[in-house]
N, C-alpha and C positions, 0 to 999 in steps of 0.2 A: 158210157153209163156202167159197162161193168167193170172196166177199173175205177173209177168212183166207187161202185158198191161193192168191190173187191178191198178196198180200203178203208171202208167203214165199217165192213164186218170184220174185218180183221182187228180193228183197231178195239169193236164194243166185244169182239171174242177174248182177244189180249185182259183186255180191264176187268172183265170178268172172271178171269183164271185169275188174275193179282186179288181180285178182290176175294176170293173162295180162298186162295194159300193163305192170306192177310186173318179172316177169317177164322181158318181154320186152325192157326198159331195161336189166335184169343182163346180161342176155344180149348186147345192145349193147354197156355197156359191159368185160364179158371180150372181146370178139372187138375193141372199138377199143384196150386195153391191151397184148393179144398182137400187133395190129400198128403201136403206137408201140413196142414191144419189137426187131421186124424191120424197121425204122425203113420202114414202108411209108403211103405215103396212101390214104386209103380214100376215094369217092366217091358219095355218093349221089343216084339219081336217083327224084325224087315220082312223076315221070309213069309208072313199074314199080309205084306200089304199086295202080294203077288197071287194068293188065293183066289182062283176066278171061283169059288164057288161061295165063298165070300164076297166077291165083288158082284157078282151077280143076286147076292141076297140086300149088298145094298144098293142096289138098281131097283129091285122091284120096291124095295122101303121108300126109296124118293118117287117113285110112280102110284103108290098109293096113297100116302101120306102127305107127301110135300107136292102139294097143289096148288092150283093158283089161288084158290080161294080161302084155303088155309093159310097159305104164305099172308095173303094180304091182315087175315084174323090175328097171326101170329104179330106181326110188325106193328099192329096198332094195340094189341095187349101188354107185347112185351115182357112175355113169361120170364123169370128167374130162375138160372142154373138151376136144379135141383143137386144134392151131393150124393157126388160119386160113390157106390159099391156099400150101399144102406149095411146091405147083409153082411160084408167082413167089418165093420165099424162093430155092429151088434157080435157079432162072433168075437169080437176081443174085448169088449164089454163083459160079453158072458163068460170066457175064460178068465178076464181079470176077478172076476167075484167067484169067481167058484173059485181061481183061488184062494182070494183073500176067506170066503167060507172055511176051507181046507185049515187055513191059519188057521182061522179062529177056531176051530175043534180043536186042531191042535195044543193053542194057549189054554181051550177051557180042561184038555184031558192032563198038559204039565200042571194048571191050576189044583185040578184037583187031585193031584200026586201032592203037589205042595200043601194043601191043604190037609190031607193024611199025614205026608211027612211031621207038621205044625204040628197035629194032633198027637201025635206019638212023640215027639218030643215035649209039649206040655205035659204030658201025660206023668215020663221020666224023671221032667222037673220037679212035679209035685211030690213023685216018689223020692230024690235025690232029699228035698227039702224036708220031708216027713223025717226022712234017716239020718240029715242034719240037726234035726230040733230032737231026737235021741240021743243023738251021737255027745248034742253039747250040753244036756242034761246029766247024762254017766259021766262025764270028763268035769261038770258043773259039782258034782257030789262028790267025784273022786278031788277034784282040787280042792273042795269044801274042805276035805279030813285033813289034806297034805296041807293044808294052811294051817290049820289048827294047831299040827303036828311041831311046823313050823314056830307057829308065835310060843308054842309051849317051849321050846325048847329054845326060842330067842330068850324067853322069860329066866329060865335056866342059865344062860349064858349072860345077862344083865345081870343077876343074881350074883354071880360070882365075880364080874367086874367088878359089883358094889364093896363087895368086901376084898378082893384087892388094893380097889380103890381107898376103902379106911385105913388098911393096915398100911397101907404106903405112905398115907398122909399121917401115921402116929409114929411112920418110921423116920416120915422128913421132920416131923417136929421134934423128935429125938437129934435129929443129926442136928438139926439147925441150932438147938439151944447148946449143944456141945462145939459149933463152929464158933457160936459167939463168947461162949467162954474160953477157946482158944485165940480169937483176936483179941479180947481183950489182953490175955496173957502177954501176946505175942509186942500190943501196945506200950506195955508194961516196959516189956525188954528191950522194946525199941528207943523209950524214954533212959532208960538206965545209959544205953551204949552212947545214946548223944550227946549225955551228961559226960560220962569219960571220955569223950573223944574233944569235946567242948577244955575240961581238963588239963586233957594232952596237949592240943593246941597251947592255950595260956604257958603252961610250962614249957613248951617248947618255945615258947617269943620269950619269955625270961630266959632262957638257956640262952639263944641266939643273941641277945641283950650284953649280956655278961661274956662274947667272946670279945677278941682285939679284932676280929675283920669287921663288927660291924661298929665298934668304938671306930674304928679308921675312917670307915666309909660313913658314918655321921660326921668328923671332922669335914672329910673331903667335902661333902653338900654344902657345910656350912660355912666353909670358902668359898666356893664357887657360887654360895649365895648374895655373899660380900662383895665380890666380886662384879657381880650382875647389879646388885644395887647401886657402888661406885662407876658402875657404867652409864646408868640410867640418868645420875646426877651429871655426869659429866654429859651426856647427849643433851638433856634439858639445859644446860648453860651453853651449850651450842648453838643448839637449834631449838628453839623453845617452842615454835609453832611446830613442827613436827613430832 
């Protein structure tokens, strides 16, 4: 009987230690899920799990608490993880906005730098613009005269073209009626010289007429014109289709 009962306690002591490691790995890993969730790191230190004054504070925590009649209340409720370390969750909460606070003064104190800045330079513009619509006023009156100045004395210079311009054109009309009286002249002289050259020629064909080289060389043609004709006759009595 007691090895019997030496082997079934051992066996529901074993299964229960598997069951409490098994356990207590869920249990790890919901509390490291919920804090890669609040994107926290989590530390652990060996040399706490050897704490006997730690391990004796959680002795008496399962001697008051974890009883039978709680255990059986727990098991049929079925309470839900709560998450882990409320308070650093909150604590980075609250430093995240206090920073972004911090920002935000900061944006609203550059803001209103920049807004002074804006204003001082509207400021400038208007004055730049004022001393602009001066500035092209004087330079507007001052061109006014230089223009005038100008077209007077354009007026002055057309002026004098003008009569340039006549006297040139009473000097081309001179020149021109003295060119056409010299071609005609030159017409003239041109008809005269073609006449005696016209002349010349004639005379010179009676001169050359009247030597013996060209008396000779009219005979010689007009043999060798005889010639050519007594040939002509004789190939026709030859060869008639030909």
């Amino acid at each position: 009987m007691l090895d019997g009962l030496q082997v079934v306690v051992r066996g529901e002591v074993e299964m229960e230690l598997i069951n409490t490691a098994h356990t207590n790995v869920l249990l790890l890993r919901q509390l490291f899920s919920q804090a890669e969730k609040f994107y926290l790191r989590l530390q652990s230190d060996i040399s706490e799990l050897e704490n006997r004054d730690l391990l004796e504070q959680v002795a008496e925590f399962e001697k008051t608490d974890f009883k039978t009649t709680n255990k059986i209340n727990q098991e049929t409720s079925k309470p839900k993880l709560a998450p882990l370390n409320e308070g650093g969750v909150s604590e980075l909460l609250n430093k995240e906005i206090t920073r972004l606070q911090e920002e935000n003064d900061k944006l609203k104190a550059r803001l209103r730098t920049l807004e002074s800045q804006a204003m001082s330079a509207l400021d400038e513009k208007t004055k730049a613009e004022r001393a602009l619509k001066d500035l092209q006023k004087v330079q507007g009156e001052q061109q006014l005269a230089a223009r005038s100045q100008e077209i007077s004395c354009l007026e002055d210079t057309v002026a004098a073209l003008k009569g340039d311009y006549e006297r040139s054109l009473t000097a081309t009309a001179a020149s021109q009626k003295d060119l056409q009286e010299n071609l005609i002249s030159a017409k003239h002289d041109l008809l005269r010289v073609q006449e005696q050259l016209a002349m010349a020629e004639k005379e010179l064909e009676k001169k050359f007429q009247q030597t013996a080289a060209y008396r000779n060389m009219k005979e010689i043609l007009t043999k060798k014109n005889e010639q050519i004709k007594d040939i002509r006759k004789r190939l026709q009595r030859y060869e008639p289709n030909e």
